[in-house]
C-alpha positions as CSV (number, residue, x, y, z in Angstrom):
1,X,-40.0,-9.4,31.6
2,X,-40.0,-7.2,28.5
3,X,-39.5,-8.9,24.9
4,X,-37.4,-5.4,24.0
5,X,-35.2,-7.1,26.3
6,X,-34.5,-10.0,23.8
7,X,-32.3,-9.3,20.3
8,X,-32.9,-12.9,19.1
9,X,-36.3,-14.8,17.9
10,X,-37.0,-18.0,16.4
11,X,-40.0,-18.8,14.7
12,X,-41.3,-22.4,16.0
13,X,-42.7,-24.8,13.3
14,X,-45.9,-26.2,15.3
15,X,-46.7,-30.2,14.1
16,X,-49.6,-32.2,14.8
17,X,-48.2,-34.4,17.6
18,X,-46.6,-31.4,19.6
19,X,-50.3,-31.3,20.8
20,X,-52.1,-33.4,24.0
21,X,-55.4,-34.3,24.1
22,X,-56.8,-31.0,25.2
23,X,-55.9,-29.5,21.8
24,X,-52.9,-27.9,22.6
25,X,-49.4,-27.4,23.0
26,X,-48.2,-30.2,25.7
27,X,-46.0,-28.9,28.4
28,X,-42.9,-30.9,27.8
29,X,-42.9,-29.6,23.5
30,X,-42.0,-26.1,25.6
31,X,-38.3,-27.1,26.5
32,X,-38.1,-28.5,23.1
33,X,-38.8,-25.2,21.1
34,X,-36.5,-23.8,24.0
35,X,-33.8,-26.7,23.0
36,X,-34.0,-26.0,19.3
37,X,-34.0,-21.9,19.4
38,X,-30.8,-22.4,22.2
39,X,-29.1,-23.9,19.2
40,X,-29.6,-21.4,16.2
41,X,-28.8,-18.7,19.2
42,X,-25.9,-20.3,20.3
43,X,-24.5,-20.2,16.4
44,X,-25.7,-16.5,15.9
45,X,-24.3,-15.2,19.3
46,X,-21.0,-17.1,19.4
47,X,-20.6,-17.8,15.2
48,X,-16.7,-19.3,16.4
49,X,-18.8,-22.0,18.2
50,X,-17.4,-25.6,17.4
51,X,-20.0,-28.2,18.5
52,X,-16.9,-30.9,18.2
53,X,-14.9,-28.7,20.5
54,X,-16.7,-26.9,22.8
55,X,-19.9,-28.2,25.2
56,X,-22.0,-27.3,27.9
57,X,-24.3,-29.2,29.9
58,X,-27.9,-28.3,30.8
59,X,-27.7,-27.8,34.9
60,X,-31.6,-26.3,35.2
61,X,-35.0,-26.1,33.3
62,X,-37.6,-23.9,34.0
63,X,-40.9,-23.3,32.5
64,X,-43.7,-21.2,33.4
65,X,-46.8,-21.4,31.8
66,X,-49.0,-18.6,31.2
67,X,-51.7,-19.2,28.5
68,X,-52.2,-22.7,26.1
69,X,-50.6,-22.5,22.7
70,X,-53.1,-23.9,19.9
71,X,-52.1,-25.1,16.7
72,X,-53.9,-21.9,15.1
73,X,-51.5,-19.8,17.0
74,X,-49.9,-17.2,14.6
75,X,-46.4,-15.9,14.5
76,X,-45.6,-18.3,17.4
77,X,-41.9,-17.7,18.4
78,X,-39.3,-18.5,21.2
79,X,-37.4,-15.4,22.3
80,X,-34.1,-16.0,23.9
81,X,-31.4,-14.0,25.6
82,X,-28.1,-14.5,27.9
83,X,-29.7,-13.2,31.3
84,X,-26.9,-13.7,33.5
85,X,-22.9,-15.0,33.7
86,X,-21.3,-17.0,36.4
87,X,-18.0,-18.6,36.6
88,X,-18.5,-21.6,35.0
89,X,-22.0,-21.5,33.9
90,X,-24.8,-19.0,32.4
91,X,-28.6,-18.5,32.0
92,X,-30.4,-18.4,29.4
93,X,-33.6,-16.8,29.6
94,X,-36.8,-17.5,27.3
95,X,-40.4,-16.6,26.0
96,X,-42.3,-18.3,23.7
97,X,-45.0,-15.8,22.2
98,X,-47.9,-15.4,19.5
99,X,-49.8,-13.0,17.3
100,X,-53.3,-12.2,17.5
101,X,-54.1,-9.0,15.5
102,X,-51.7,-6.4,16.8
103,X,-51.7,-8.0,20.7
104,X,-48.5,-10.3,21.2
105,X,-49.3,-13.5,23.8
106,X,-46.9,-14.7,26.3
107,X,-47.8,-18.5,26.6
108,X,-44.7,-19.2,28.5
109,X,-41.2,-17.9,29.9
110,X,-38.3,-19.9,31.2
111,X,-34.8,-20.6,31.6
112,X,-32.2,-23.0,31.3
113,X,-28.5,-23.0,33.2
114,X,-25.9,-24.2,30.5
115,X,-22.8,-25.3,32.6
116,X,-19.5,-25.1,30.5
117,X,-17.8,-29.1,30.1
118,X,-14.7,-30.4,29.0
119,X,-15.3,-33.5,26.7
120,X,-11.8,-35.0,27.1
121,X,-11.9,-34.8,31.1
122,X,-15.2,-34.6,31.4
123,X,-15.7,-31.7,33.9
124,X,-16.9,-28.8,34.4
125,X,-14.8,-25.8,33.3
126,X,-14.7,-21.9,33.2
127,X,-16.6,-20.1,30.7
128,X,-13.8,-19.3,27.8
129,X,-12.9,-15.7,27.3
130,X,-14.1,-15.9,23.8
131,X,-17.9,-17.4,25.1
132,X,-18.1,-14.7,27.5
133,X,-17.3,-12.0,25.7
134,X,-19.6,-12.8,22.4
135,X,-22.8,-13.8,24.4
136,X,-21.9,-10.3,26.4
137,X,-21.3,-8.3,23.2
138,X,-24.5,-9.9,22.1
139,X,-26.6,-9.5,24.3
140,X,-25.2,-5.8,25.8
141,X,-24.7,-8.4,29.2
């Protein structure tokens, strides 16, 4: 995976109790900073988005963990980009990243499945036109 891949960061605001005993970053904070960033993507990619209106479920979750995350970490950041488009639902693919000096540090990478639902008959449903076409146009998909 190559960060030139991804048009959209999101810097992550590190607190105290994100951390384990061993001093740093506890594996389940990662889907958090994943959860959050999704969000603010979600709004720049697809700016029509109405959270009332339109939903998606999370079908899949994966994290891989490459190096600990300290508090001290600089610059730390979660990447994300639309890596791929199905009928119904799409990927999401993630890296969450530091700064030391001029070297950038991969501490993890993932993904997430977001499967497009219906609120008022609470099933699963095509991906609109409209979502399709702005995560596409965003992400040159």
């Amino acid at each position: 995976m190559s960060l030139d891949q991804f048009n959209f960061s999101h810097p992550i605001q590190m607190r105290w109790n994100d951390l384990d005993a061993l001093g740093h970053v506890n594996n389940g904070i990662y889907v958090t900073y994943f959860e959050i960033a999704r969000g603010i993507f979600m709004l720049k990619a697809c700016p029509d988005w109405d959270w009332h209106k339109d939903m998606f479920l999370i079908g899949n979750v994966n994290v891989d963990f490459k190096k600990e995350m300290l508090l001290s970490a600089q610059d730390a950041r979660v990447h994300v980009r639309t890596a791929k488009m199905g009928g119904k639902s799409f990927v999401l693919e993630y890296a969450i990243t530091s700064q030391k000096g001029d070297q950038t540090i991969v501490h993890a990478t993932g993904t997430t499945t977001q499967i497009m639902f219906d609120m008022k008959t609470r099933s699963t449903i095509e991906i609109p036109d409209w979502v399709r076409k702005s995560l596409g146009d965003f992400d040159s998909i």
